[in-house]
N, C-alpha and C positions, 0 to 999 in steps of 0.2 A: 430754860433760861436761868443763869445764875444770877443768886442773889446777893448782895453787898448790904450790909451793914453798916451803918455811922462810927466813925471813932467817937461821934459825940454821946456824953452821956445822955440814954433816954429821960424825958423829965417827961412822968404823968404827966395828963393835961386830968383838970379835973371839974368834972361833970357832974348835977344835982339830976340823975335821970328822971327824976319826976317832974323837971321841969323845962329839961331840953328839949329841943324840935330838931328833925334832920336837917332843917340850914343850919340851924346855928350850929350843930356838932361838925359839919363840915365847913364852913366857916374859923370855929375855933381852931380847926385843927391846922389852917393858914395860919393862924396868930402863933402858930410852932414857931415859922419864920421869921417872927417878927427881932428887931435887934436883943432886947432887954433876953431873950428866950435862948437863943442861935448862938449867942454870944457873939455876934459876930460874922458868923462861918454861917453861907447862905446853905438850905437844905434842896433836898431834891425831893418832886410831888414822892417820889416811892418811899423818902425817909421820913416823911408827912406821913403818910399812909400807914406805913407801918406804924407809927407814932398811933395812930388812930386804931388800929387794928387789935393792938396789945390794950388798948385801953376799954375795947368790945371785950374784950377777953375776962378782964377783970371786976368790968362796969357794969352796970343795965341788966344783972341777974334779977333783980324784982319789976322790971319793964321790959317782959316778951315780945310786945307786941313792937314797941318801939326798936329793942334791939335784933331783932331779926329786920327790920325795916333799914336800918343802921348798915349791919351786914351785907344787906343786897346791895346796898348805895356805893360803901366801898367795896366791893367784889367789884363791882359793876368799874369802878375807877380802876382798879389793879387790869384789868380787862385792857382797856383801852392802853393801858401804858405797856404791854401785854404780857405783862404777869398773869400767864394763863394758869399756872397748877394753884398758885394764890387766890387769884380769884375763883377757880372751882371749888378752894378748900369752904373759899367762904361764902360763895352762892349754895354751897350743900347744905351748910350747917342753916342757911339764912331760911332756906324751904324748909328742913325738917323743922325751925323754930315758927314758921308761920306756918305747917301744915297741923300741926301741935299745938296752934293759938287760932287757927280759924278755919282748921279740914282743908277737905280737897279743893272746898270750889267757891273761894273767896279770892278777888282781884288782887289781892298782893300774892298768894299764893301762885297764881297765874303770872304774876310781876314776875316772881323766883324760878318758874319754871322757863320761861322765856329766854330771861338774862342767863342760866344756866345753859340751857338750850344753844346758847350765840356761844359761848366760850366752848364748848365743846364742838362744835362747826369749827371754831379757830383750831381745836386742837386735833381735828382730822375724826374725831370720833363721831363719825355719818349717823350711823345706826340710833346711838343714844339719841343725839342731838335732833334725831327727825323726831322722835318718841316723845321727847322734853316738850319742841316746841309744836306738834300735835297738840298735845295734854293741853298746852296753854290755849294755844288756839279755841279749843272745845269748852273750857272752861269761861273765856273768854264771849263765846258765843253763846252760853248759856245762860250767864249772867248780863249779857247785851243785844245779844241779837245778832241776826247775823252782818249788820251794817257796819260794827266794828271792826 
């Protein structure tokens, strides 16, 4: 799928990561829209998104735990709007950053593996994506039982 870019200039949005929560970073990243911001010219969730994206990129290097949490959220967005190789880029980086902050068999870890798992079903990629969402599954079930 191709990507477009805004003729608008990117404006950081700017974040205290030691004190944000995942609503509020997706939340703020609405406030992109907002008139004083936009100038005017309404954006699109994917110029939002990207807006948020570059600002993972640059932000939340001293909050791991947070930004890999961050990253799943929006992969998990670019998904749905189906910016499928997007949101791969950034469900992969989101696992390695939560397998790196809390191992294999920690329920965000198992979040990443899952939502990775779903985008690559979107993308025809069977094999992986039955492997992804196994892994989750089992992690899943270790950490809860199998009622989950």
């Amino acid at each position: 799928m191709s990507h477009q870019t805004s003729s608008l200039p990117q404006q950081p949005l700017n974040f205290d990561p030691g004190r944000v929560t995942t609503p509020a970073f997706v939340v703020d990243l609405f406030d992109t829209n907002a008139p004083a911001r936009s100038k005017g010219e309404a954006l699109t969730a994917r110029q939002i998104l990207d807006t948020g994206a570059q600002t993972l990129e640059r932000e939340f290097q001293g909050s791991p735990e947070l930004r890999a949490e961050l990253l799943n959220k929006v992969g998990t967005l670019y998904e749905k709007l189906g910016s499928y190789d997007r949101a791969e880029a950034l469900l992969r980086e989101a696992l390695a950053a939560g397998r790196a902050q809390h191992g294999n068999e920690h329920l965000a870890t198992a979040e990443s593996l899952h939502d990775l798992g779903v985008v690559r079903l979107d993308q025809a990629a069977d094999e992986e994506a039955e492997r992804l969402l196994r892994e989750a599954l089992a992690v899943r079930r270790k950490l809860l039982g199998h009622a989950h």
